[in-house]
C-alpha positions in Angstrom: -19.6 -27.8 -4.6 -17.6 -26.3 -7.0 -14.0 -27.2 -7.2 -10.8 -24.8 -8.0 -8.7 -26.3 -10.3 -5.1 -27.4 -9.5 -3.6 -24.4 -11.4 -5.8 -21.8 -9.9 -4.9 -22.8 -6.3 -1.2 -22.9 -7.0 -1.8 -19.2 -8.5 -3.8 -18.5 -5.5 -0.9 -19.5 -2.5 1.8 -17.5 -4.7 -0.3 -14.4 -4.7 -0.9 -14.9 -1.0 3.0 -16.0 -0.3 3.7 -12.5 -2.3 1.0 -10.3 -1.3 2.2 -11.0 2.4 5.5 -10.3 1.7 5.1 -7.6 -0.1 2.2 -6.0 2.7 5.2 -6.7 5.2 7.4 -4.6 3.2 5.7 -2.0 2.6 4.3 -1.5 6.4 7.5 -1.8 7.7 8.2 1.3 5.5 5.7 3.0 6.5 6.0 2.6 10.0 9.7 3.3 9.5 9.4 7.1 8.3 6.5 8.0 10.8 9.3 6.5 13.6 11.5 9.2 11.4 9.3 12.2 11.6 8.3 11.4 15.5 11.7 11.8 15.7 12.3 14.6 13.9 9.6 16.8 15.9 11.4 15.5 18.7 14.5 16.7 17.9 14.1 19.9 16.5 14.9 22.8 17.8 13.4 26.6 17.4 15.9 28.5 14.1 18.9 30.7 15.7 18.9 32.5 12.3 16.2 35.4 12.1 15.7 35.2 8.5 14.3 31.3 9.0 12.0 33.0 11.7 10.7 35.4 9.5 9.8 32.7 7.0 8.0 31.1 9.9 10.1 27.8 10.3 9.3 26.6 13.9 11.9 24.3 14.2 15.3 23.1 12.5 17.9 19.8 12.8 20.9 19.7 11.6 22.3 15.9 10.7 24.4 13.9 9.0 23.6 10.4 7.1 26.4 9.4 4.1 28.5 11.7 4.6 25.9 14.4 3.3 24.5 17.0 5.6 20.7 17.9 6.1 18.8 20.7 7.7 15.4 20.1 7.9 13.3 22.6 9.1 9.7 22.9 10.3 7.1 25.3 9.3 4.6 26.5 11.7 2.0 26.5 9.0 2.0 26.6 5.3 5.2 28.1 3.9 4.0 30.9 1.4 5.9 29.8 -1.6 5.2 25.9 -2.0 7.9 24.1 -4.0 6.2 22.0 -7.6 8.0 19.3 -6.4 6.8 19.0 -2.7 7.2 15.4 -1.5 4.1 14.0 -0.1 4.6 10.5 1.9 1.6 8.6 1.5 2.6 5.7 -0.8 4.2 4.1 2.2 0.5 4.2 3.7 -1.5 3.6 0.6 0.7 0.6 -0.3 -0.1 -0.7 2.6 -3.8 -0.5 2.9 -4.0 -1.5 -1.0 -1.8 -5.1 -0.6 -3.6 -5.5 2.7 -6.9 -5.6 0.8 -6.0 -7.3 -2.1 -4.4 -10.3 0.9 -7.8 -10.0 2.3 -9.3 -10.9 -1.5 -6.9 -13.6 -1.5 -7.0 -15.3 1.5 -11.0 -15.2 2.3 -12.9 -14.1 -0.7 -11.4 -16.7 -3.1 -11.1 -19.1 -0.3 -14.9 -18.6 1.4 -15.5 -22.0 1.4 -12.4 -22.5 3.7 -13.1 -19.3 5.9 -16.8 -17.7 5.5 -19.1 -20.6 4.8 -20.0 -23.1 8.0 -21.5 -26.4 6.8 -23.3 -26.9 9.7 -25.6 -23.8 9.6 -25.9 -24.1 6.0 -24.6 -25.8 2.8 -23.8 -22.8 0.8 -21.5 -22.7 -2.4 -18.4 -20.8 -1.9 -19.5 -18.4 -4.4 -23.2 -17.8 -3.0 -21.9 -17.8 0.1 -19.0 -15.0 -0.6 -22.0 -13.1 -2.2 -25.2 -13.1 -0.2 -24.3 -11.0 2.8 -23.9 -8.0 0.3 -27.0 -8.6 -1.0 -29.1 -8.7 1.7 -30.8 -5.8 3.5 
């Protein structure tokens, strides 16, 4: 069996201490502004102002965070003029699914040995072992 050596495990339970923190992080982001926008299709309410009704905005909110002022509002579809710098949020989920993948890598693929490979049924290398259920048909 092939050994890691000393300096590769150490590297191998930082990545994993980070990588976890760093998946928590980023989740709880995630999860954070889609708790924000159920709330804010929760809260809004249909535009008292024509003009925003002839643009097609469904719904507005007005709100206050810092001492600045917000109005959101809601289009029923696509707004016909769409701003060049539109925010899109998909980093929070992306991030997410990314250092969750790369914690998967960590944790079983460079560890098969410890995880993916039973002894009993068959004495596989780690490596072999991490490798042959791709390979077969």
């Amino acid at each position: 069996m092939m050994e890691m050596s000393p300096l590769l495990v150490y590297a191998l339970d930082w990545a994993n201490l980070l990588l976890k923190w760093v998946h928590v992080i980023v989740a709880v982001a995630w999860i954070g502004s889609s708790f924000y926008f159920v709330m804010l299709d929760n809260s809004l309410v249909p535009p008292t102002d024509p003009n925003l009704k002839e643009k097609g905005v469904g719904g507005e909110l007005w709100a206050v965070h810092g001492g600045g002022f917000y109005n959101p509002q809601k289009y029923l579809g696509a707004p016909k003029n769409i701003p060049a710098n539109l925010h899109w949020f998909y980093w929070e989920s992306y991030s997410t699914w990314l250092t969750g993948f790369a914690l998967f890598t960590v944790i079983y693929l460079f560890n098969a040995g410890t995880f993916l490979i039973d002894k009993s049924v068959y004495d596989w290398s780690a490596g072999v072992g991490n490798w042959m259920p791709r390979a077969r048909k």
